[in-house]
Each structure stands twice: as C-alpha cells, then as structure tokens.
Chimera marker file (.cmm) of the C-alpha trace (Angstrom):
<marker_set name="trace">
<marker id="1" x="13.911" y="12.480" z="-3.405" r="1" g="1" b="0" radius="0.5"/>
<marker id="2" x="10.846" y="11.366" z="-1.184" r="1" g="1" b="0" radius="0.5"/>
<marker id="3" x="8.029" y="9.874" z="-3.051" r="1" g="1" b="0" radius="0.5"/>
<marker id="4" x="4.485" y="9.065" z="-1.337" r="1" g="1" b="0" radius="0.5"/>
<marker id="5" x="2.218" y="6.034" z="-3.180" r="1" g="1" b="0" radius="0.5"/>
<marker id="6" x="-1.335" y="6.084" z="-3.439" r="1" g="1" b="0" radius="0.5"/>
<marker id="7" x="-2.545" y="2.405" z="-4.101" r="1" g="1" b="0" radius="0.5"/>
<marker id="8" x="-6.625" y="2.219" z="-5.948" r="1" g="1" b="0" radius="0.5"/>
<marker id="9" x="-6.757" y="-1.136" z="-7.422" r="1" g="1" b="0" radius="0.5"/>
<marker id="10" x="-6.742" y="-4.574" z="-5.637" r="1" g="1" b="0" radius="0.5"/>
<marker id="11" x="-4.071" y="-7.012" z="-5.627" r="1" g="1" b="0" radius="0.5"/>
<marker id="12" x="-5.663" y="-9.725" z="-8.468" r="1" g="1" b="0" radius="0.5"/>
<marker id="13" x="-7.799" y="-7.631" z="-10.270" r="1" g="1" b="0" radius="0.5"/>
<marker id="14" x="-5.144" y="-5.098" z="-11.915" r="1" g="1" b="0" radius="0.5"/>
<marker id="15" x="-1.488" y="-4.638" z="-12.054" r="1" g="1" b="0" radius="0.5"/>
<marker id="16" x="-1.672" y="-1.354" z="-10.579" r="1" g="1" b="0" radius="0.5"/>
<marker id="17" x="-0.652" y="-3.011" z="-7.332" r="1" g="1" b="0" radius="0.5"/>
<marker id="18" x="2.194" y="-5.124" z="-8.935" r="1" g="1" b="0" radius="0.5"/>
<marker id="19" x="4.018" y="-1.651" z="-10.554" r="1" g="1" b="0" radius="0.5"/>
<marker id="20" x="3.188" y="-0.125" z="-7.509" r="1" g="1" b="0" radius="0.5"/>
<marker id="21" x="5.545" y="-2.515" z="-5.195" r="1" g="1" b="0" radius="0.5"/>
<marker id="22" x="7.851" y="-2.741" z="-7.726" r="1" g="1" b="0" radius="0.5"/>
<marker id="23" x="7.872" y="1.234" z="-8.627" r="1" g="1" b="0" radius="0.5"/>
<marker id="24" x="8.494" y="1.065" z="-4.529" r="1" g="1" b="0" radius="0.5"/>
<marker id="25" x="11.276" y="-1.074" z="-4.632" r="1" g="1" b="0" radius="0.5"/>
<marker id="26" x="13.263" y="0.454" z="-7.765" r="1" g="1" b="0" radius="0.5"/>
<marker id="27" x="12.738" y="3.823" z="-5.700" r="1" g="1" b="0" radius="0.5"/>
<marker id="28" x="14.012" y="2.219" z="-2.599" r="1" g="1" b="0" radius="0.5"/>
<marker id="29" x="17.266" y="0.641" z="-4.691" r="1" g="1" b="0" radius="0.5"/>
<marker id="30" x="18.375" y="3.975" z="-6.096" r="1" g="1" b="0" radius="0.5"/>
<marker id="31" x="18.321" y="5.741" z="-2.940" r="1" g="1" b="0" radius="0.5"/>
<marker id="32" x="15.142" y="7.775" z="-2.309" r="1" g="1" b="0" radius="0.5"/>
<marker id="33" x="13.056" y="7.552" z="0.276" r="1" g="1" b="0" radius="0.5"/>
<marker id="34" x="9.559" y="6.827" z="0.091" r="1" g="1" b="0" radius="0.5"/>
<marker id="35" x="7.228" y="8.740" z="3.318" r="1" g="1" b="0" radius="0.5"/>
<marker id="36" x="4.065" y="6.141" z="2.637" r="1" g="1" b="0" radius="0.5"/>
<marker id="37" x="1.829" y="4.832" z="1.273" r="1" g="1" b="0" radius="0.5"/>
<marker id="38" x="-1.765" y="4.984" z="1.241" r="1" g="1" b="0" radius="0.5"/>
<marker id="39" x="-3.977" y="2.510" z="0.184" r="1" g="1" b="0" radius="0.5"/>
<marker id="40" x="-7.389" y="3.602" z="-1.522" r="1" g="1" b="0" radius="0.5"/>
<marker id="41" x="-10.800" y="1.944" z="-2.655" r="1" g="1" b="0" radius="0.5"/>
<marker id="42" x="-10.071" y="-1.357" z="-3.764" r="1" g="1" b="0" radius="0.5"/>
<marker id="43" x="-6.357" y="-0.723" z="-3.160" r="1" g="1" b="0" radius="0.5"/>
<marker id="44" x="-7.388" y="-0.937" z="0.538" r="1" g="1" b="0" radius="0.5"/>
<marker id="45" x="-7.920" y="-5.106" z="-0.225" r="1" g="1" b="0" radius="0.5"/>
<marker id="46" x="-3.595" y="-5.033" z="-0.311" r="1" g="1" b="0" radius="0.5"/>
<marker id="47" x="-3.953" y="-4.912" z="3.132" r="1" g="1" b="0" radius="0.5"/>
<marker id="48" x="-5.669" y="-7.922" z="4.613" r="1" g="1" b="0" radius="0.5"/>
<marker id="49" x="-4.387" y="-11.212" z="6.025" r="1" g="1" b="0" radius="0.5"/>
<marker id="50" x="-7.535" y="-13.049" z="5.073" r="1" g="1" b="0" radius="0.5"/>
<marker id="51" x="-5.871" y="-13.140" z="1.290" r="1" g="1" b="0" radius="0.5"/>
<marker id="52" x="-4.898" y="-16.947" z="0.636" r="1" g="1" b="0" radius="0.5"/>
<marker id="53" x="-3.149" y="-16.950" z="-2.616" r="1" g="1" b="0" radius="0.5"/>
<marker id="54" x="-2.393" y="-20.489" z="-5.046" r="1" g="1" b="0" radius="0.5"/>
<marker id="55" x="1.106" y="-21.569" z="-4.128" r="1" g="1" b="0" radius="0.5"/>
<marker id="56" x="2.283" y="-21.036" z="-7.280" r="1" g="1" b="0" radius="0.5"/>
<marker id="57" x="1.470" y="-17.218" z="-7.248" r="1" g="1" b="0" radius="0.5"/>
<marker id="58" x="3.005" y="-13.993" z="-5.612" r="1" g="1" b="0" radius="0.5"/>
<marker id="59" x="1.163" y="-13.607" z="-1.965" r="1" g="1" b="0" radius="0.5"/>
<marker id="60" x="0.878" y="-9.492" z="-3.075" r="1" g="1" b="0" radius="0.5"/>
<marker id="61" x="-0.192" y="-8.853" z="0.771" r="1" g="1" b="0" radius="0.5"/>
<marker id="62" x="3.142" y="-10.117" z="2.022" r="1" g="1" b="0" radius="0.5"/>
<marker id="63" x="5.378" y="-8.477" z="-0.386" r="1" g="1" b="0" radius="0.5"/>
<marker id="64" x="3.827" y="-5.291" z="1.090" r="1" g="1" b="0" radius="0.5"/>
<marker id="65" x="4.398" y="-6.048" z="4.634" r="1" g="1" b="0" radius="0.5"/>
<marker id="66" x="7.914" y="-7.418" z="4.261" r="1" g="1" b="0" radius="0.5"/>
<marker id="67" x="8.751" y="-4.492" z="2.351" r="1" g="1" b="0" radius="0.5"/>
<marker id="68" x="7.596" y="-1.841" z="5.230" r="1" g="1" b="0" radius="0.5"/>
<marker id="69" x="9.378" y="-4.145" z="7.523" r="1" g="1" b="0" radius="0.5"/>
<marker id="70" x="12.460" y="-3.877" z="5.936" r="1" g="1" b="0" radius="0.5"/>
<marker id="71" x="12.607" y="-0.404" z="5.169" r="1" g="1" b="0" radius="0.5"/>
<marker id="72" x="10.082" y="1.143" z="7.726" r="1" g="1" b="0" radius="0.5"/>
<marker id="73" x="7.914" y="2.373" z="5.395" r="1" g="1" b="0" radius="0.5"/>
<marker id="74" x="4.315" y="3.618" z="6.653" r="1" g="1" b="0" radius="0.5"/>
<marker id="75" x="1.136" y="1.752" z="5.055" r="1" g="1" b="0" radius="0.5"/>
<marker id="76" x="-1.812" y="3.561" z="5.460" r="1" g="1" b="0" radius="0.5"/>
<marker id="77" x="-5.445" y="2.128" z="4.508" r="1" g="1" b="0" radius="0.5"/>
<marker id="78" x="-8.473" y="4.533" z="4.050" r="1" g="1" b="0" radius="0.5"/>
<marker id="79" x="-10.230" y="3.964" z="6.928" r="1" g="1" b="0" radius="0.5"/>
<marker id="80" x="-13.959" y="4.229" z="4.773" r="1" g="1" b="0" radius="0.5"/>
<marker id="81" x="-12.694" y="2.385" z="2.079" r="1" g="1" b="0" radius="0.5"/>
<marker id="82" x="-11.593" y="-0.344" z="4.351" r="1" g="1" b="0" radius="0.5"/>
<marker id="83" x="-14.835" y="-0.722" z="6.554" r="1" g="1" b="0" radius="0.5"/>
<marker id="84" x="-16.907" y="-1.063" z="2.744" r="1" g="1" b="0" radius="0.5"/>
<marker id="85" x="-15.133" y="-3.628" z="2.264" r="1" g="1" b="0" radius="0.5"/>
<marker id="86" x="-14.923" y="-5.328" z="5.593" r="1" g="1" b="0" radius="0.5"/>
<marker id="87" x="-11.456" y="-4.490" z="6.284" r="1" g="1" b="0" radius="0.5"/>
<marker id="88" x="-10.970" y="-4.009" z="9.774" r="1" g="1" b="0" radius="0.5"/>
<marker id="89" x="-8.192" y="-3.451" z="12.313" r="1" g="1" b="0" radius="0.5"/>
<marker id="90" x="-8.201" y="-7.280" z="13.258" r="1" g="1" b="0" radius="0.5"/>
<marker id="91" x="-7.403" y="-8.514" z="9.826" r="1" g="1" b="0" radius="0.5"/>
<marker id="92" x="-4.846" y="-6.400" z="8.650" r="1" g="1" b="0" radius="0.5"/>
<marker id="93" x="-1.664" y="-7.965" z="7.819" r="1" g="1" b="0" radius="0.5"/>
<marker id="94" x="1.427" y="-7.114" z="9.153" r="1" g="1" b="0" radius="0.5"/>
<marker id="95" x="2.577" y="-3.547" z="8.881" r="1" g="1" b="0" radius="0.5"/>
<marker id="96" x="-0.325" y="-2.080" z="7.967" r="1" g="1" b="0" radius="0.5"/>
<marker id="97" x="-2.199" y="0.263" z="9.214" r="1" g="1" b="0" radius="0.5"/>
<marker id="98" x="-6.293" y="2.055" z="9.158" r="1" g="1" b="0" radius="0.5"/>
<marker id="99" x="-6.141" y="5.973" z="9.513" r="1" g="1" b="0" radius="0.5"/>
<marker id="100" x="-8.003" y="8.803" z="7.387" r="1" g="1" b="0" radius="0.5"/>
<marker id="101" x="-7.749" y="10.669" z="4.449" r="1" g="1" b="0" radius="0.5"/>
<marker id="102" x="-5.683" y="12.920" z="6.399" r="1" g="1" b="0" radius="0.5"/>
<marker id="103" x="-2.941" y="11.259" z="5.970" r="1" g="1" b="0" radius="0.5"/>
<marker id="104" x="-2.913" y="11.106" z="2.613" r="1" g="1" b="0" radius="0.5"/>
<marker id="105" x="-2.902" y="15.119" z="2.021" r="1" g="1" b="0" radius="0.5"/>
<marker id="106" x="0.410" y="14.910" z="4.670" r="1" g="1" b="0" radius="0.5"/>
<marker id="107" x="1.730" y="12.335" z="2.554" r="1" g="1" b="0" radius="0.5"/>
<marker id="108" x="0.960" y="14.657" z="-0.611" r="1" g="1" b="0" radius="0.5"/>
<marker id="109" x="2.352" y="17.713" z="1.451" r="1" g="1" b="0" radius="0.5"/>
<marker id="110" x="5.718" y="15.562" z="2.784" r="1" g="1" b="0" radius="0.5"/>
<marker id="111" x="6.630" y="14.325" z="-0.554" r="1" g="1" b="0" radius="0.5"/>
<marker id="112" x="8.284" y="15.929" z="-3.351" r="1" g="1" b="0" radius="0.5"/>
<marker id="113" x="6.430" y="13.491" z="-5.770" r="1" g="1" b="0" radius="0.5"/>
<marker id="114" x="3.324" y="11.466" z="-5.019" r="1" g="1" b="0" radius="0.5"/>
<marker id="115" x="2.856" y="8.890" z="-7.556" r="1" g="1" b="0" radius="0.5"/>
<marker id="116" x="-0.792" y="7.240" z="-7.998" r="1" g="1" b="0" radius="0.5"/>
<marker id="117" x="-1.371" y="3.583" z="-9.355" r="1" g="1" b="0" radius="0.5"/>
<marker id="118" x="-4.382" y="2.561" z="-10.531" r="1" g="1" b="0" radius="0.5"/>
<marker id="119" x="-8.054" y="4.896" z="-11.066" r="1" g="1" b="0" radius="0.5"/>
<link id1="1" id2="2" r="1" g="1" b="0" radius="0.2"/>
<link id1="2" id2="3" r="1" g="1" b="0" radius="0.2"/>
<link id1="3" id2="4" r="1" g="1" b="0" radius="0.2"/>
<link id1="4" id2="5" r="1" g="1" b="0" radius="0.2"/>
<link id1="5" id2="6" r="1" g="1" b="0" radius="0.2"/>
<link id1="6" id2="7" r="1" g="1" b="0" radius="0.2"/>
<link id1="7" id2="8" r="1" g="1" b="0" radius="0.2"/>
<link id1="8" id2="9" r="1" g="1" b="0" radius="0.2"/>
<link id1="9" id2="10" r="1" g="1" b="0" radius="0.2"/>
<link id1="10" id2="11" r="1" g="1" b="0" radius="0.2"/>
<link id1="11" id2="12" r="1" g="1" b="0" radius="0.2"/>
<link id1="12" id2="13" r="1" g="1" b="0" radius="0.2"/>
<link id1="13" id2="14" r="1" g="1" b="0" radius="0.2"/>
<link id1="14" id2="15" r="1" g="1" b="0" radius="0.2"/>
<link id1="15" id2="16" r="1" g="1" b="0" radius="0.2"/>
<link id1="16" id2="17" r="1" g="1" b="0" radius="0.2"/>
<link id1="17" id2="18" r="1" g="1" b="0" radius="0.2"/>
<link id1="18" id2="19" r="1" g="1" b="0" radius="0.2"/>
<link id1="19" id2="20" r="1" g="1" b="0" radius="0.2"/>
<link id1="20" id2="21" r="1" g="1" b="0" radius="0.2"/>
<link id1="21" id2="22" r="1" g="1" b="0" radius="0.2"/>
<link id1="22" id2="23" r="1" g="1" b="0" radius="0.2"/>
<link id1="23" id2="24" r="1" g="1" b="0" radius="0.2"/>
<link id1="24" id2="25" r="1" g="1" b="0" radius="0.2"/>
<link id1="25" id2="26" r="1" g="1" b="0" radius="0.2"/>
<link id1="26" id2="27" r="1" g="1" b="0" radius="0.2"/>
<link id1="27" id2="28" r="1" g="1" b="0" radius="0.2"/>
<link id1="28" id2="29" r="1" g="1" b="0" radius="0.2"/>
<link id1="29" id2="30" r="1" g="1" b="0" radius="0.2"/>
<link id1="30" id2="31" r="1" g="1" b="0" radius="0.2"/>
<link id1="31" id2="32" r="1" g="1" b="0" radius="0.2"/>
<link id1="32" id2="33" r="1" g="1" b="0" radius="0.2"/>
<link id1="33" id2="34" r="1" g="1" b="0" radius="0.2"/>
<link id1="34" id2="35" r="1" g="1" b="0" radius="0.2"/>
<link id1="35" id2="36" r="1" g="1" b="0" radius="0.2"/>
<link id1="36" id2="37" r="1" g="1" b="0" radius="0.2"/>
<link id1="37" id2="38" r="1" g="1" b="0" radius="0.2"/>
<link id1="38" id2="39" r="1" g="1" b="0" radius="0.2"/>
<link id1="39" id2="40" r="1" g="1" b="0" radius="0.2"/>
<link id1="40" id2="41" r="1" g="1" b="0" radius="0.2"/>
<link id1="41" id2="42" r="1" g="1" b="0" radius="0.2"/>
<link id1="42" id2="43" r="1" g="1" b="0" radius="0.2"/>
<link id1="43" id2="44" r="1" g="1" b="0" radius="0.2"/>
<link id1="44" id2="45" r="1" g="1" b="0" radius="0.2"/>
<link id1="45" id2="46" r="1" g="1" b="0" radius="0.2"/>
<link id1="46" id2="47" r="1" g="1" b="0" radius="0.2"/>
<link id1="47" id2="48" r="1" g="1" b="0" radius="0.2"/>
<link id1="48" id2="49" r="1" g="1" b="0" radius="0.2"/>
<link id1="49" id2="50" r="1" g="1" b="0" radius="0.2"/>
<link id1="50" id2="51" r="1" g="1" b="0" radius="0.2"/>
<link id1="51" id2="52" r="1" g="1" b="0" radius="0.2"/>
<link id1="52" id2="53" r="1" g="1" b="0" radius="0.2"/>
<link id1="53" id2="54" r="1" g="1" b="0" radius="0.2"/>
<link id1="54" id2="55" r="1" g="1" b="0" radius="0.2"/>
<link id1="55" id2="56" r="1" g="1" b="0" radius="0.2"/>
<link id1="56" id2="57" r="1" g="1" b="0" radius="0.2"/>
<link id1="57" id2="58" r="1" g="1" b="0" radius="0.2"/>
<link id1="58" id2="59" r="1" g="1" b="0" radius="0.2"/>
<link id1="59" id2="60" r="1" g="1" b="0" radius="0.2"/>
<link id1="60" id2="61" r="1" g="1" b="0" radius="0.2"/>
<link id1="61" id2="62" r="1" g="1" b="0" radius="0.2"/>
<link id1="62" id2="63" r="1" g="1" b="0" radius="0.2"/>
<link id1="63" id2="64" r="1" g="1" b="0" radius="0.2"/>
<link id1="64" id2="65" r="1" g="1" b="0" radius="0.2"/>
<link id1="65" id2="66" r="1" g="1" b="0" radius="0.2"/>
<link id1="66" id2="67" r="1" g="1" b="0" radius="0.2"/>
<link id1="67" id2="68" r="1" g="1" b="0" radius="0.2"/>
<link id1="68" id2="69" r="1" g="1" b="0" radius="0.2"/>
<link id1="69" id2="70" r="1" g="1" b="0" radius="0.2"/>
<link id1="70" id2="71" r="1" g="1" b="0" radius="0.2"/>
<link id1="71" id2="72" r="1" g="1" b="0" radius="0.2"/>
<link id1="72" id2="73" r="1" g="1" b="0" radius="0.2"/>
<link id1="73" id2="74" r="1" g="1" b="0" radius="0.2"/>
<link id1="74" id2="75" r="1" g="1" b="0" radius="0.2"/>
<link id1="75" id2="76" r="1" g="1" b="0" radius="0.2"/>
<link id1="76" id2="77" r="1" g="1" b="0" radius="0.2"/>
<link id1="77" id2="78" r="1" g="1" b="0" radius="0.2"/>
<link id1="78" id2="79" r="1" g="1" b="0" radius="0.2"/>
<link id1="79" id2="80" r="1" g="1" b="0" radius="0.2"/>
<link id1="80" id2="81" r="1" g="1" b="0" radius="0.2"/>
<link id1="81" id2="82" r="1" g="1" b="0" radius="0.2"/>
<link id1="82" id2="83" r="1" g="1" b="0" radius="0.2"/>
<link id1="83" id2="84" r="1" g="1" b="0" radius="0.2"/>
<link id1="84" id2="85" r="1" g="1" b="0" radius="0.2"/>
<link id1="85" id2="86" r="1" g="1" b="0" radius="0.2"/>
<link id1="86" id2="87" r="1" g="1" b="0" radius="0.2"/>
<link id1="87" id2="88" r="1" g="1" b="0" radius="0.2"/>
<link id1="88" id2="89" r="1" g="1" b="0" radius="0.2"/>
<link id1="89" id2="90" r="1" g="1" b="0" radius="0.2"/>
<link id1="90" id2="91" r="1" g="1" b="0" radius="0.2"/>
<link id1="91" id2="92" r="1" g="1" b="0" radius="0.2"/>
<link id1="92" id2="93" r="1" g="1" b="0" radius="0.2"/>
<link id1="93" id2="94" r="1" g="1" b="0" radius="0.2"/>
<link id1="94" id2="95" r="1" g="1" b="0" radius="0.2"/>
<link id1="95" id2="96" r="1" g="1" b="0" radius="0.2"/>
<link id1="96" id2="97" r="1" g="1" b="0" radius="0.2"/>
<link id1="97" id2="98" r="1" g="1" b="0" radius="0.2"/>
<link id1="98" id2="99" r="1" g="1" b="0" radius="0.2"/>
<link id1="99" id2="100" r="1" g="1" b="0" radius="0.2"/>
<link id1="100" id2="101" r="1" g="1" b="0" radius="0.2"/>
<link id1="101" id2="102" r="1" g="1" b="0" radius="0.2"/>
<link id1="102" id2="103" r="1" g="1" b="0" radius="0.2"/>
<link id1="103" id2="104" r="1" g="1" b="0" radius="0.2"/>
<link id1="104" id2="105" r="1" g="1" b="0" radius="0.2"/>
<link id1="105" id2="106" r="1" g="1" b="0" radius="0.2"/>
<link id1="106" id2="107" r="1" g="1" b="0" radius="0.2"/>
<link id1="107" id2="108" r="1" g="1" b="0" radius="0.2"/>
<link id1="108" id2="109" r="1" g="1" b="0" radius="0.2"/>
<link id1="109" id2="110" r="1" g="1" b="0" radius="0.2"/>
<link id1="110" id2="111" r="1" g="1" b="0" radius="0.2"/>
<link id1="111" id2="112" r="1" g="1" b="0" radius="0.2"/>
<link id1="112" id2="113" r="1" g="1" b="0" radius="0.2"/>
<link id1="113" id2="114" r="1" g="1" b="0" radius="0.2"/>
<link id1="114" id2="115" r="1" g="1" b="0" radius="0.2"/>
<link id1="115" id2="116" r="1" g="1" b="0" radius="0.2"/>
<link id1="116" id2="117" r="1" g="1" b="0" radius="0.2"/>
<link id1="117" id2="118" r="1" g="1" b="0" radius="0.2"/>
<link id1="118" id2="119" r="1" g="1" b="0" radius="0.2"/>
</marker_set>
C-alpha cells in the first residue's frame, strides 16, 4: 500500500509530529511505501535547521531528514505556511523541501491512503 502524510502541528507543541514519524516508520517496516509527505501550518516548523533541541531530547527535525534519506521519501513544506512563519529555502534542514499546495492534492491522488496528524 502507498500512504501520503500530511503533518499540522509543530514538533514541541503536540505529538502529532511524534505519531506521525513513527506511524512513518511502522509503515516503512511492514513494507508499504509511503509517496510524501507534506508538511502544513505549524507542521511546516518540522522542517527547519534553526531548531536547537536540549541534549537530552529527540532533535524531531533530524529524525525527519534521516528518515527521507534513508528511504527517499519526499518532504514537502507549504510554501505559505512556511514564509508566515519565516521558513525559507535557506533554513530548511536536510531533505526537505518548499513547494505548493499542489502537491499535496498529487500526494492525495498518488496514494491509496493519506493519513493526517494533527488539526
């Protein structure tokens, strides 16, 4: 099965971002595919390299990119919701990506399932 992601909350604010990555990866280990995902509103602050995390706690952002590394998955932020919050091209973190909403209906229209985390 191929699965597409839609990502709304943050990375610290809600655990919609933690059971999204992890919803990714359980997908991954049983053998689907997943086409992308698309981060949205605050979901768009997964993507930034500016996020400095406590030691002691997960760095969200690079779970994200190391995952689309190692299984060449597409990460898509909304390009609006990005630029309200200052998210631009030069500080995106690895992997990531800025592009419309676009590709979020292709992602819906790809997929046999798109899953959405978060409001």
């Amino acid at each position: 099965m191929k699965f597409g992601i839609m990502v709304n909350e943050g990375p610290y604010t809600h655990e919609a971002s933690d059971t999204a990555y992890l919803f990714a990866k359980a997908v991954l280990e049983k053998g689907h595919q997943i086409h992308r995902i698309f981060f949205y509103h605050d979901g768009v602050n997964n993507s930034t390299r500016l996020t400095e995390p406590p030691q002691d706690d997960r760095n969200i952002v690079t779970r994200w990119s190391k995952l689309a590394a190692e299984h060449q998955i597409d990460l898509v932020v909304c390009v609006a919701a990005a630029l309200r919050r200052g998210i631009r091209d030069e500080n995106l973190a690895e992997g990531f990506r800025i592009s419309g909403l676009g590709q979020l209906i292709e992602s819906g229209i790809q997929a046999d399932r798109l899953v959405v985390f978060g409001d």
